[in-house]
Every structure is written in structure tokens, then in C-alpha cells.
N, CA, C and O atoms as CSV, one atom per row, in Angstrom:
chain,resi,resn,atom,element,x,y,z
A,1,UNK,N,N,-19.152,19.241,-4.309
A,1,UNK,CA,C,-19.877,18.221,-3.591
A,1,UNK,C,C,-18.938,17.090,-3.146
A,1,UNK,O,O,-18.844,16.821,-1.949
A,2,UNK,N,N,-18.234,16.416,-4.086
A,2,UNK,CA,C,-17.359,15.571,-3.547
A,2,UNK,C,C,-15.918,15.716,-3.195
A,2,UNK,O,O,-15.059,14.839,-3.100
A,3,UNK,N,N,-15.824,17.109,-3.008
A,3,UNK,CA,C,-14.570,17.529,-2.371
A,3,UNK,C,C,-14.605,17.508,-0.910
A,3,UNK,O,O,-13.596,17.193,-0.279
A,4,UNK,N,N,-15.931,17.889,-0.206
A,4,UNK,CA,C,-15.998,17.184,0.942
A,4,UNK,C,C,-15.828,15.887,0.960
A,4,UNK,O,O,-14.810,15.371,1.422
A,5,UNK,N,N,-16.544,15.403,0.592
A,5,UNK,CA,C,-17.044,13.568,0.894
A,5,UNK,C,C,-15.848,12.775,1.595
A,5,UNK,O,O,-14.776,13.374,1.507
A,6,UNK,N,N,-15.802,11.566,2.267
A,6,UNK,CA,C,-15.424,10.844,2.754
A,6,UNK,C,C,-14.633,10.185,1.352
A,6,UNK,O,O,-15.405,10.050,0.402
A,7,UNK,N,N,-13.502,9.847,1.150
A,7,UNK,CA,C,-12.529,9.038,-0.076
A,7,UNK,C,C,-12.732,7.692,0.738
A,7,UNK,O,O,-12.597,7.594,1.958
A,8,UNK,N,N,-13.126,6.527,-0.252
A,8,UNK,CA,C,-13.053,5.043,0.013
A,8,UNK,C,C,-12.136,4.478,-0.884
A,8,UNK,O,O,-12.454,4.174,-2.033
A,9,UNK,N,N,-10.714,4.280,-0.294
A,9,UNK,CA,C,-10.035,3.291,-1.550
A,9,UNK,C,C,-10.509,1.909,-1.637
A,9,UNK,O,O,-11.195,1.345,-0.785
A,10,UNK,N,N,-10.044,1.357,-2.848
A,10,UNK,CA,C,-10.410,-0.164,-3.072
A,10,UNK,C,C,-9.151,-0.549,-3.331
A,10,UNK,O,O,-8.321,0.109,-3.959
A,11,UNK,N,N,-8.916,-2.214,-2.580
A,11,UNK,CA,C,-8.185,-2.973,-3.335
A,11,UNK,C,C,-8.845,-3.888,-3.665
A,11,UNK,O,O,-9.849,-4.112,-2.989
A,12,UNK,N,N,-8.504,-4.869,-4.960
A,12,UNK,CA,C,-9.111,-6.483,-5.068
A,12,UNK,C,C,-8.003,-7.207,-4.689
A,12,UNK,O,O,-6.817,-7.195,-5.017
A,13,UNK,N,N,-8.745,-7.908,-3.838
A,13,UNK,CA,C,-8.300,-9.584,-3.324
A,13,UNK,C,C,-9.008,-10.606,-3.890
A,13,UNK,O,O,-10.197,-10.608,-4.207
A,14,UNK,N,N,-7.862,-11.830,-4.040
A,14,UNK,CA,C,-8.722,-13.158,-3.794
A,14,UNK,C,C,-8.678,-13.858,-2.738
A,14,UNK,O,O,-9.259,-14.943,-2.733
A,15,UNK,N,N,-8.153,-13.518,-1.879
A,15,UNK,CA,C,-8.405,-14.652,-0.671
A,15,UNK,C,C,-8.976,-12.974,0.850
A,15,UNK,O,O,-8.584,-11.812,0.956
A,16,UNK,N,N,-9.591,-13.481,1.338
A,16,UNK,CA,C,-9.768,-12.322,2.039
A,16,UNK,C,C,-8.730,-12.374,3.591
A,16,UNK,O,O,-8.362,-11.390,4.232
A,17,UNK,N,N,-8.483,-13.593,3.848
A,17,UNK,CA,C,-8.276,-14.262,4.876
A,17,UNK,C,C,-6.795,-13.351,4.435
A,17,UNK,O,O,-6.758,-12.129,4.579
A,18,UNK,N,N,-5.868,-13.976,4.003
A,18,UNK,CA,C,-4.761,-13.474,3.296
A,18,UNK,C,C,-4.314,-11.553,3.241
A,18,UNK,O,O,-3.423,-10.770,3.572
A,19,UNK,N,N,-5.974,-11.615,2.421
A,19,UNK,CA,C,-5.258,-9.907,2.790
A,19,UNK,C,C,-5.469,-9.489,4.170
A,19,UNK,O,O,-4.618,-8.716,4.612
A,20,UNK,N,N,-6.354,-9.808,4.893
A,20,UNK,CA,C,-6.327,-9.044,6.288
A,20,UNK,C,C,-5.196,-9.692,7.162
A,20,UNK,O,O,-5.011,-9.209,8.279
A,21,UNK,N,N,-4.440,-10.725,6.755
A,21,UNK,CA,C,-3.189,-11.237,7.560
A,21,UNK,C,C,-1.890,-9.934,7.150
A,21,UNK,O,O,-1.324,-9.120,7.879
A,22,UNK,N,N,-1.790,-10.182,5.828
A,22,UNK,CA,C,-1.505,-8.777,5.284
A,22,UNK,C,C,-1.436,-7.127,5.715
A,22,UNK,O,O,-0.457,-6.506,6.129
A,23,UNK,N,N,-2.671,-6.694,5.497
A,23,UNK,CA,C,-3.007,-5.606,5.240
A,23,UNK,C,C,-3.054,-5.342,7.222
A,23,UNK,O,O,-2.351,-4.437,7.672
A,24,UNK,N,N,-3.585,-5.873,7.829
A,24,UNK,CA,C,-3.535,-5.894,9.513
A,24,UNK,C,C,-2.661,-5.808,9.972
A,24,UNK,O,O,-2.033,-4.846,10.414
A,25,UNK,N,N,-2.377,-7.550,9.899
A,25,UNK,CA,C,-0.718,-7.937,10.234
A,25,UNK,C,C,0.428,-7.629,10.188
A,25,UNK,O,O,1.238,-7.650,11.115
A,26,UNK,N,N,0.594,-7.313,9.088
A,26,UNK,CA,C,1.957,-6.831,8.226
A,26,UNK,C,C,2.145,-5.078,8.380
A,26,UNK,O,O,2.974,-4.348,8.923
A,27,UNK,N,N,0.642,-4.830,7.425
A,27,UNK,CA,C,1.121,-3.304,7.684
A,27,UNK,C,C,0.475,-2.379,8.624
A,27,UNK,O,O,0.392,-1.151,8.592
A,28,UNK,N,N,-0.058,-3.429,9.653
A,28,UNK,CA,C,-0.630,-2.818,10.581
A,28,UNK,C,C,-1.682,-1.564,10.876
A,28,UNK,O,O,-1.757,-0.540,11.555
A,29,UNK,N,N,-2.374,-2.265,9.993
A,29,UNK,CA,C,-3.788,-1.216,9.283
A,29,UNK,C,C,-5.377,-1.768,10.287
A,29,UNK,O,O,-5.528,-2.971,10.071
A,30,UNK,N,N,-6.380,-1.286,11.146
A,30,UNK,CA,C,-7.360,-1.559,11.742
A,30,UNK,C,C,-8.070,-2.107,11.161
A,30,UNK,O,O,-8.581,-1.514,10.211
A,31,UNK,N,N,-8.454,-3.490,11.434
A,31,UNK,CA,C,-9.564,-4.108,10.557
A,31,UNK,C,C,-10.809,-3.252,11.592
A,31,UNK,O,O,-10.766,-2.985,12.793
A,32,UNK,N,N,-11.808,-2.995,10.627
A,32,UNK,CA,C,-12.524,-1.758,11.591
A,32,UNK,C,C,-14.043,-2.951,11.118
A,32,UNK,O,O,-14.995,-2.826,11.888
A,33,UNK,N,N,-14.271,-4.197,9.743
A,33,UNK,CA,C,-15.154,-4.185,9.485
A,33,UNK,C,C,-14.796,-6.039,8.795
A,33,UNK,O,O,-13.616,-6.332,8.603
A,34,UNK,N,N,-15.666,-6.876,8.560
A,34,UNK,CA,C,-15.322,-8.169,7.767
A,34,UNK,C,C,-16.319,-8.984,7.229
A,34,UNK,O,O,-17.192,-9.159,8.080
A,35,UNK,N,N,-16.528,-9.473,6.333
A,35,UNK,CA,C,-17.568,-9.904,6.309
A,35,UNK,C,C,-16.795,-11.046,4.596
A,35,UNK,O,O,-15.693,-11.204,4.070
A,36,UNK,N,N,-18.698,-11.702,4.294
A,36,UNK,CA,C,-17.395,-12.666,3.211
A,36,UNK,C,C,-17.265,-12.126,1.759
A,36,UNK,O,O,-17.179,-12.805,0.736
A,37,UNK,N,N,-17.266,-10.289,1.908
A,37,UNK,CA,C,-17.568,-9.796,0.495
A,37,UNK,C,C,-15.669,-9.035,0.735
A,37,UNK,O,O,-14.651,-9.079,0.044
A,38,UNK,N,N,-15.988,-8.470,1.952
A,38,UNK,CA,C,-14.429,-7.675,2.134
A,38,UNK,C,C,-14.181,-7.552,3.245
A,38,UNK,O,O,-14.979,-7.763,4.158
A,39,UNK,N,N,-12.302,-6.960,3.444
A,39,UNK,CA,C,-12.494,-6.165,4.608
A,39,UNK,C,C,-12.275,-5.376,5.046
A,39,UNK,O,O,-11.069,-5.426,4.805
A,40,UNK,N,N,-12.432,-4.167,5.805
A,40,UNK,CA,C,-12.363,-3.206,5.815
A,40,UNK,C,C,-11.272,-2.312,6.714
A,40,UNK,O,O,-11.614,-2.510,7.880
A,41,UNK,N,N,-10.547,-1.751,6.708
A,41,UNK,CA,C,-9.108,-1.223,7.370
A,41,UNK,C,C,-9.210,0.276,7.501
A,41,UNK,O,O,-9.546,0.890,6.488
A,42,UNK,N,N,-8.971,0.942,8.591
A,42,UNK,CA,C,-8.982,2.278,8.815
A,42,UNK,C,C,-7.586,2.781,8.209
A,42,UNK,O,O,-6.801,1.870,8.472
A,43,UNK,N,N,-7.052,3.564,7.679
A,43,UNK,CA,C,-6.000,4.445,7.398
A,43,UNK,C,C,-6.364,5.389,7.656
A,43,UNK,O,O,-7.175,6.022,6.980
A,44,UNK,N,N,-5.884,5.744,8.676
A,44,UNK,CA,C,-5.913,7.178,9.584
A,44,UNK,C,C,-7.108,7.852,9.169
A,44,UNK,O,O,-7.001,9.072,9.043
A,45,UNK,N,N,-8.101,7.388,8.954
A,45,UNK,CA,C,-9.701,8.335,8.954
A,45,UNK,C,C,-10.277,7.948,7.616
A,45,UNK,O,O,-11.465,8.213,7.432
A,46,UNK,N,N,-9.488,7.266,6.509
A,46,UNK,CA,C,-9.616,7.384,5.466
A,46,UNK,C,C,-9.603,5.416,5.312
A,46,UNK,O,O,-8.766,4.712,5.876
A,47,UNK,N,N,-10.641,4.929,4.499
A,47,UNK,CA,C,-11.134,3.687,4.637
A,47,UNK,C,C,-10.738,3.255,2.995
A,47,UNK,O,O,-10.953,3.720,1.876
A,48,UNK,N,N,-9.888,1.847,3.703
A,48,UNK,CA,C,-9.368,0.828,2.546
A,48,UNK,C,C,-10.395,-0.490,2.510
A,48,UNK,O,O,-10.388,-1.357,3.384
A,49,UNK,N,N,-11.113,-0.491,1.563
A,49,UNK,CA,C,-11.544,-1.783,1.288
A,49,UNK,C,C,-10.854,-2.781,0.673
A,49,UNK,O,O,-10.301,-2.447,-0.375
A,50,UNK,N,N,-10.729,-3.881,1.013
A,50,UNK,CA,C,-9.765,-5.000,0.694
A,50,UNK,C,C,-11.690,-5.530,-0.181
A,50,UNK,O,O,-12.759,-5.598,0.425
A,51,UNK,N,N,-11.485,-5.747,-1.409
A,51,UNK,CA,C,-13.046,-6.801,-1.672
A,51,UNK,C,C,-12.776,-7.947,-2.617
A,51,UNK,O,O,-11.996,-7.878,-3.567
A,52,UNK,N,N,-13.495,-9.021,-2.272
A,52,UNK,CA,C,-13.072,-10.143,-2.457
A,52,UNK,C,C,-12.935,-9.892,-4.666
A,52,UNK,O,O,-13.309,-8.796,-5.083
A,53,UNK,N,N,-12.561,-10.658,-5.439
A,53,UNK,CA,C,-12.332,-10.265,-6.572
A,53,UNK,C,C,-12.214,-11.955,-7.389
A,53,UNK,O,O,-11.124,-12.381,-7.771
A,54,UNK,N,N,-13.301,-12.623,-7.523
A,54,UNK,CA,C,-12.723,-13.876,-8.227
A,54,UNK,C,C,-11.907,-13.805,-9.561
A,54,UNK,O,O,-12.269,-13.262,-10.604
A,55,UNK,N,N,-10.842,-14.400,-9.340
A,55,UNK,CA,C,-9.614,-14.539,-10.923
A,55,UNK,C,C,-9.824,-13.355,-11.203
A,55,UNK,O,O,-10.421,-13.153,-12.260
A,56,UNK,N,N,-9.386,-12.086,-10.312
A,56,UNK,CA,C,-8.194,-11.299,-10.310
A,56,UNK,C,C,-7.018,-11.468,-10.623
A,56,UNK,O,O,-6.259,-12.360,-10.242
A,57,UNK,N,N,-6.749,-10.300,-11.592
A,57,UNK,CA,C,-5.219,-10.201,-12.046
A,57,UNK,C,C,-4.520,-9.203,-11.904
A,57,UNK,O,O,-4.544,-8.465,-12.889
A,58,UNK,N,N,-3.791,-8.810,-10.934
A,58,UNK,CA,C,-3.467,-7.205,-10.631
A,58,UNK,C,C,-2.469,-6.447,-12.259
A,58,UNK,O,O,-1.660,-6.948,-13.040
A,59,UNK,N,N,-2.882,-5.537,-12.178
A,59,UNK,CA,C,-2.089,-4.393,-13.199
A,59,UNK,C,C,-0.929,-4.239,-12.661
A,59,UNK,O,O,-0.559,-4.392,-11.497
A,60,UNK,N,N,-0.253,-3.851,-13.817
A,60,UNK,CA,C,1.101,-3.184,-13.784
A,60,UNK,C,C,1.803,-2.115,-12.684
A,60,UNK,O,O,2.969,-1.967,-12.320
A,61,UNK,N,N,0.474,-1.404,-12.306
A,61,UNK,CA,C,0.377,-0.187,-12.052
A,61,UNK,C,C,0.260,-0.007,-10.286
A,61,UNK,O,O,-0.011,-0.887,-9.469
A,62,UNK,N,N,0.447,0.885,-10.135
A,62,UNK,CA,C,0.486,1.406,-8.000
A,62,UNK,C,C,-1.001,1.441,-8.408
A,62,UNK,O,O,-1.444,1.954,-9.436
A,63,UNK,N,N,-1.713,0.805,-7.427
A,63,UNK,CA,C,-3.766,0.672,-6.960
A,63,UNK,C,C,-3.923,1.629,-5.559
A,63,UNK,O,O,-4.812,2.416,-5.234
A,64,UNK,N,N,-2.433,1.139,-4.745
A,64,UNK,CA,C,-2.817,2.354,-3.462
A,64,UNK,C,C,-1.507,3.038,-3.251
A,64,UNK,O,O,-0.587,2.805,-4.035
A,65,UNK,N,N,-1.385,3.686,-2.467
A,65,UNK,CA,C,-0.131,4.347,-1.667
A,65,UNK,C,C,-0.500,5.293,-0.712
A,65,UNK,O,O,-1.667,5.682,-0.669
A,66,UNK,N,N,0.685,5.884,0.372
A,66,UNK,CA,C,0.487,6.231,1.390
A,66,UNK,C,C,1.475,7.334,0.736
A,66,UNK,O,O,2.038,7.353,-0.359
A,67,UNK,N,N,1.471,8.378,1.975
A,67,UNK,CA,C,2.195,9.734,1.818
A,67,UNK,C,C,2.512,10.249,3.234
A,67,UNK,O,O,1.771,11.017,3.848
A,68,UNK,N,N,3.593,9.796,3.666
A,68,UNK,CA,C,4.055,9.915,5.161
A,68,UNK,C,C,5.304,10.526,5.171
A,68,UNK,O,O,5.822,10.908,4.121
A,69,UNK,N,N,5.938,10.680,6.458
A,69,UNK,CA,C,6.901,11.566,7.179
A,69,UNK,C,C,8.485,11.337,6.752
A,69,UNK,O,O,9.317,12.028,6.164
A,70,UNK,N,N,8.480,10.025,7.342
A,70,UNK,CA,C,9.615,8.981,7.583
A,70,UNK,C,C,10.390,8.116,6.728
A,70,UNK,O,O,11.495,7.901,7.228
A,71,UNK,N,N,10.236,7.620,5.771
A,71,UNK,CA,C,10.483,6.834,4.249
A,71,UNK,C,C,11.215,5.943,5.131
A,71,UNK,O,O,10.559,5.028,5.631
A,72,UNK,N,N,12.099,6.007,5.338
A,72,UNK,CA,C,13.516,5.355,5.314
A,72,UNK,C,C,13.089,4.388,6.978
A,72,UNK,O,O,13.938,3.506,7.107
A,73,UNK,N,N,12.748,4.379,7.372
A,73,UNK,CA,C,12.030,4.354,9.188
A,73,UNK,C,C,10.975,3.258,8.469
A,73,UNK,O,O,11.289,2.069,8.531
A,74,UNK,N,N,9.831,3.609,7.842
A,74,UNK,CA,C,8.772,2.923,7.553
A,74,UNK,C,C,9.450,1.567,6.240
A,74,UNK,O,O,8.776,0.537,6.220
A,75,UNK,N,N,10.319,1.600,5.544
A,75,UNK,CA,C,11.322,1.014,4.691
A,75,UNK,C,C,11.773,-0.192,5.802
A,75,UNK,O,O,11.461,-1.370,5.628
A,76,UNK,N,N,12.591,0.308,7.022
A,76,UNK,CA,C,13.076,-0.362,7.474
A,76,UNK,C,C,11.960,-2.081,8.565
A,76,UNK,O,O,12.058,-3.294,8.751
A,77,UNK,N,N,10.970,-0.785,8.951
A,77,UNK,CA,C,9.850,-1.890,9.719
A,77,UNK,C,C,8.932,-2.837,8.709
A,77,UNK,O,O,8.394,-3.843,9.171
A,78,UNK,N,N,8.796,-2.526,7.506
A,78,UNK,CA,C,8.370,-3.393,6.702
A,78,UNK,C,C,8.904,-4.321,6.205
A,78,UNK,O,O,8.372,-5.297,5.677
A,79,UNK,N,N,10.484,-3.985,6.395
A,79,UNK,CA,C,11.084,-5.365,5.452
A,79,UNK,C,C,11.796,-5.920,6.809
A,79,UNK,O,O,12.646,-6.791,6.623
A,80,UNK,N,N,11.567,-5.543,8.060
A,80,UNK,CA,C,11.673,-6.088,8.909
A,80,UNK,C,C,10.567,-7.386,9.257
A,80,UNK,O,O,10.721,-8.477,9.807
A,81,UNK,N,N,9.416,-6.708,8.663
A,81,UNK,CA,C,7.977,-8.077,8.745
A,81,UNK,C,C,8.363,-8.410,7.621
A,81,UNK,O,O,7.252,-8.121,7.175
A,82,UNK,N,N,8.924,-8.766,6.693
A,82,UNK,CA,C,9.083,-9.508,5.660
A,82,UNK,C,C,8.509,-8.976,4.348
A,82,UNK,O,O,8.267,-9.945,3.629
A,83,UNK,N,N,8.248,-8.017,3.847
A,83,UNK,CA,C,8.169,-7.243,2.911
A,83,UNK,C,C,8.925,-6.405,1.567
A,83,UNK,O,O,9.206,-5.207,1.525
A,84,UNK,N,N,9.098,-7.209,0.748
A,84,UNK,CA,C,10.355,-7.193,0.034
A,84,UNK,C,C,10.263,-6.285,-0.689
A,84,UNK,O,O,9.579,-6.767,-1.593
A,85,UNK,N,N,10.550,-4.853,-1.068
A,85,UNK,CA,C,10.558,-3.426,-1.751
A,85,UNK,C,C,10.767,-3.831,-3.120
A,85,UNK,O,O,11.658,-4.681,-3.140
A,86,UNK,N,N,10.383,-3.615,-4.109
A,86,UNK,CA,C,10.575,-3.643,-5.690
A,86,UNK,C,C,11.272,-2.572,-5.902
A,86,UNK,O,O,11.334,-1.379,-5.604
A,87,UNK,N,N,12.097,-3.896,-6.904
A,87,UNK,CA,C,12.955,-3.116,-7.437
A,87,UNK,C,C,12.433,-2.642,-9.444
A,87,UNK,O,O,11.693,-3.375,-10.100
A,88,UNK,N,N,12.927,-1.586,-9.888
A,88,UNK,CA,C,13.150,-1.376,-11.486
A,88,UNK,C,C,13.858,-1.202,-11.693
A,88,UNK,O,O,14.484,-0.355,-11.055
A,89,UNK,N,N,14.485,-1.938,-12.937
A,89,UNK,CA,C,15.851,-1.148,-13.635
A,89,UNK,C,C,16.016,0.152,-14.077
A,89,UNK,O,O,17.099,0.734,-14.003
A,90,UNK,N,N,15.190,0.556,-14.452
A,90,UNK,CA,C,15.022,1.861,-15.020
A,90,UNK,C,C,15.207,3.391,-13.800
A,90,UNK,O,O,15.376,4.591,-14.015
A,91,UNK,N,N,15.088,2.679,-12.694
A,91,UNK,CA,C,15.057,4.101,-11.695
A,91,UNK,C,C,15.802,4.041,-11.027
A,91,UNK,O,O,15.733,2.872,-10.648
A,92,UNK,N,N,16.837,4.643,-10.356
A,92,UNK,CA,C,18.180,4.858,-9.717
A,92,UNK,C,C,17.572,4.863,-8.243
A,92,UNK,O,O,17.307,5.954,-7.739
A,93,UNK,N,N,17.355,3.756,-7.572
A,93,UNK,CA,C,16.872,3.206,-6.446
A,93,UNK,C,C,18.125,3.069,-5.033
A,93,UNK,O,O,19.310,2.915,-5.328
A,94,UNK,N,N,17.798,3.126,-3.916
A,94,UNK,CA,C,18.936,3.233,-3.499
A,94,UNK,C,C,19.013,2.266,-2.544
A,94,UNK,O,O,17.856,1.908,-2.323
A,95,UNK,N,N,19.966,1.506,-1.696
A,95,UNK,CA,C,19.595,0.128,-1.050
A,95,UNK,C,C,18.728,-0.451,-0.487
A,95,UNK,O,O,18.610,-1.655,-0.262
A,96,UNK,N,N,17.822,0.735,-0.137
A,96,UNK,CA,C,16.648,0.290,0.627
A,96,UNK,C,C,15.359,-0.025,-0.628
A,96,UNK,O,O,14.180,-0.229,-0.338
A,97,UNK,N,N,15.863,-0.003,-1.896
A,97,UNK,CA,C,14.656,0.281,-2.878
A,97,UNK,C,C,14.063,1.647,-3.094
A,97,UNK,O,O,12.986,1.676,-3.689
A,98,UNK,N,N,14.673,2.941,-2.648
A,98,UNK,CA,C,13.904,4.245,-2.635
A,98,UNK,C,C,14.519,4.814,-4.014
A,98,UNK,O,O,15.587,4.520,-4.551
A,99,UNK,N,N,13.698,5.556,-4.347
A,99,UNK,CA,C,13.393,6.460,-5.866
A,99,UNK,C,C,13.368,7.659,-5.445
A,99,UNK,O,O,12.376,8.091,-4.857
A,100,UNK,N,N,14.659,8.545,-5.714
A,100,UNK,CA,C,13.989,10.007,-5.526
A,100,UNK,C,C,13.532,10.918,-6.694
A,100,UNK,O,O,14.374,11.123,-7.568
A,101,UNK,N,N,12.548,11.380,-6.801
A,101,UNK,CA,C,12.108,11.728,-7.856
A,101,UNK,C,C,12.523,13.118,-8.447
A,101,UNK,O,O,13.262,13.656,-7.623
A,102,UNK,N,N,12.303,14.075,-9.773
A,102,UNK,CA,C,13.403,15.092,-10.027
A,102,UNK,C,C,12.812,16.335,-9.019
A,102,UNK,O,O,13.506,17.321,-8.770
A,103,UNK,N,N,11.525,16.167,-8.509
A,103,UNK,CA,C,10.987,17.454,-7.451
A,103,UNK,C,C,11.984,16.983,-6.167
A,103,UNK,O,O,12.556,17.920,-5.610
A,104,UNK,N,N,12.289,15.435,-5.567
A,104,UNK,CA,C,12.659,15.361,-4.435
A,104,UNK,C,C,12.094,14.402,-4.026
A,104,UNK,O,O,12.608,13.437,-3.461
A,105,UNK,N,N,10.725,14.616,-4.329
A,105,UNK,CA,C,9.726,13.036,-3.518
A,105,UNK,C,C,10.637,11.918,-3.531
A,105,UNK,O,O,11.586,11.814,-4.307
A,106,UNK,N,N,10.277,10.997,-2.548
A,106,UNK,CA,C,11.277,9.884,-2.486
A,106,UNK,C,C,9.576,8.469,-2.746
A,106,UNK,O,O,8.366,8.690,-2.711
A,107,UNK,N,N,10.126,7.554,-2.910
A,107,UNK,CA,C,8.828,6.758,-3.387
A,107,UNK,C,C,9.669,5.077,-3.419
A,107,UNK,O,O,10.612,4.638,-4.076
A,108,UNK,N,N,8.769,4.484,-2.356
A,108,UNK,CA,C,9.451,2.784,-2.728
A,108,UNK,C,C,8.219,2.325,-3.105
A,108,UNK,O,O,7.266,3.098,-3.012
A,109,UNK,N,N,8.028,1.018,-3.586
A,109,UNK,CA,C,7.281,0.052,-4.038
A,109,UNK,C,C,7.583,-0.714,-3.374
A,109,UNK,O,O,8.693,-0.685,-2.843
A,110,UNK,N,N,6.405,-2.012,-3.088
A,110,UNK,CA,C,6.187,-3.244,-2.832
A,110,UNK,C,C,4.558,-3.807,-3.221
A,110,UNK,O,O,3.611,-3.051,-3.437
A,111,UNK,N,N,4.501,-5.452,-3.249
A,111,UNK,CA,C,3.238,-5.945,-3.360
A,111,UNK,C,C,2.994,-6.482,-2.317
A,111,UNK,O,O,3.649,-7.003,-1.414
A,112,UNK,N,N,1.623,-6.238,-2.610
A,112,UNK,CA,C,0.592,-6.804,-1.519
A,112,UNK,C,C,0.613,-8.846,-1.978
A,112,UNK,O,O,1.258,-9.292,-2.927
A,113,UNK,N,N,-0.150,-9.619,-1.131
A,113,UNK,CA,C,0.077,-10.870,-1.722
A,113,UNK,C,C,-0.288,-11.495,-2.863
A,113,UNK,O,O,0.203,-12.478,-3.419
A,114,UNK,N,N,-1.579,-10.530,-3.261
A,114,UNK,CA,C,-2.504,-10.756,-4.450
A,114,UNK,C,C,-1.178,-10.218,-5.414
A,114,UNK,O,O,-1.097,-10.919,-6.423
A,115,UNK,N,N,-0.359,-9.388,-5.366
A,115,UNK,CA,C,0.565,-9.033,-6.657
A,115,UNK,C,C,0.139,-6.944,-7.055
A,115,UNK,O,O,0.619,-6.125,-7.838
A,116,UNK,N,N,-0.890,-6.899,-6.074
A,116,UNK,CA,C,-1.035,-5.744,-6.720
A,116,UNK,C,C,-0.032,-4.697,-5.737
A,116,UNK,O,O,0.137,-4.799,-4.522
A,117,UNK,N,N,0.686,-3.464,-6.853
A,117,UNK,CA,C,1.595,-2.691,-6.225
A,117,UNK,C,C,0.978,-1.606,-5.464
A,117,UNK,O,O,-0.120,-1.102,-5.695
A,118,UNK,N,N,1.979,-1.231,-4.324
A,118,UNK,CA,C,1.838,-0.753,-3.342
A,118,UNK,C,C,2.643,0.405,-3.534
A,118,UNK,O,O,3.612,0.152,-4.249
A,119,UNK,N,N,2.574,1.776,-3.086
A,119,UNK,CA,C,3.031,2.631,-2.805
A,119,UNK,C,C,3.376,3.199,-1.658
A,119,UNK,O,O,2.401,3.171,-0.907
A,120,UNK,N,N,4.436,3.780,-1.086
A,120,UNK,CA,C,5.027,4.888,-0.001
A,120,UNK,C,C,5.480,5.806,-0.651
A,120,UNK,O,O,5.870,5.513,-1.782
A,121,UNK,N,N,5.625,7.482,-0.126
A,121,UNK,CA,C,6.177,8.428,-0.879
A,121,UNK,C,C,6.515,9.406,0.555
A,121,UNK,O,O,5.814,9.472,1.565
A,122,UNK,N,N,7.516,9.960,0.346
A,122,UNK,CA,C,7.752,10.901,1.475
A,122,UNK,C,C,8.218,12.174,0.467
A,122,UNK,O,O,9.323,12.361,-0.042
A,123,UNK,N,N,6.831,13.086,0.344
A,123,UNK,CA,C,7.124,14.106,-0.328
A,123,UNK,C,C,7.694,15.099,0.198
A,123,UNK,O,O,7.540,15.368,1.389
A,124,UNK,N,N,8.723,16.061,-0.911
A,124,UNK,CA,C,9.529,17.167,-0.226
A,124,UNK,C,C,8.518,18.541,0.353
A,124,UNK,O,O,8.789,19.494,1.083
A,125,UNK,N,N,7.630,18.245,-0.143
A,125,UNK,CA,C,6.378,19.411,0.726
A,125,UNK,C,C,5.162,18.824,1.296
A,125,UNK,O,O,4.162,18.420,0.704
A,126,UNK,N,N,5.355,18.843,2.215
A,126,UNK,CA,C,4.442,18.145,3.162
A,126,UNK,C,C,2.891,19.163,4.051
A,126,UNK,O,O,2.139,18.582,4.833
């Protein structure tokens, strides 16, 4: 049943204004929807809710990520808008911030403004 269904990701925000400057602006995602609960962004067919979240505290942890072609291309236009890639000590990252993982996947990090982490991955099987 829900292997068809339509997937809705969530992020929490606290400012809404902020993430759609963000999430629009920055990573150039369709505000398709707005209102003063969330807002809403097309990813290629597949719908990101940004929803408002009072005294939110983001986790440790990746909340979204993408899985695209290009890594190194999409690396470069983001920190071209000002988007600064995270770094860890622990993972052998390479100037741009990329992680290749022991299959191959390659994977950078960054945050959104609220603090919560972001994912890219350019997997070796596509």
C-alpha cells in the first residue's frame, strides 16, 4: 500500500521566512505552497515540508538528503551561494568536504540555517 504512495519529507524550522530564503533561494527548491504553519518545496515530484517548529533543536543526525549525478558540480554551486560543507574529523574528506564511502558513494554535508544536517550523495549505482 505505501510503496506506491506519494513520500512527504519533513523538515522543522523556526523561522519560516528564513527557511524559504534558504531552501528556495539558496538551494533552489519550488516554493509550490506557504502559509503560517509551513512551506512547501517541490523536489523533483517529491514534496519537502519546511513546518514551523517552536524551540526546535536540530539532532546530530542527516533529517534530509538528495541522491544526484554530479557531487563535485553541485559542491561547487552551493558554496558558491554561500554554503559552507561540514567538515568531521573522523572521515577522510577531500577539499571540497566529500566522503567517499567503502562501496564508492561519495556524500558531503552541510546545514540548513535552523542547524539541521543536510545531505548530498552521488552513489556508485545509480
Amino acid at each position: 500500500m505505501l510503496a506506491s504512495a506519494e513520500l512527504v519529507a519533513f523538515v522543522p524550522v523556526t523561522d519560516l521566512g528564513r527557511a524559504r530564503a534558504f531552501y528556495e533561494g539558496v538551494l533552489g527548491l519550488p516554493c509550490v505552497d506557504a502559509d503560517r504553519f509551513a512551506c512547501v518545496f517541490d523536489c523533483a515530484g517529491t514534496t519537502l515540508r519546511a513546518t514551523l517548529v517552536e524551540g526546535y533543536t536540530p539532532p546530530a543526525h542527516t533529517v534530509v538528503g538528495w541522491a544526484l549525478g554530479d557531487l563535485p558540480a553541485t559542491v561547487r554551486y552551493l558554496a558558491g551561494r554561500g554554503v559552507d560543507m561540514a567538515r568531521y574529523p573522523d572521515l577522510d574528506q577531500d577539499e571540497q568536504g566529500i566522503w567517499t564511502t567503502p562501496n564508492g558513494d561519495r556524500v558531503v554535508w552541510f546545514k540548513d540555517p535552523d542547524g539541521n544536517t543536510l545531505s548530498l550523495t552521488e552513489p556508485v549505482r545509480r
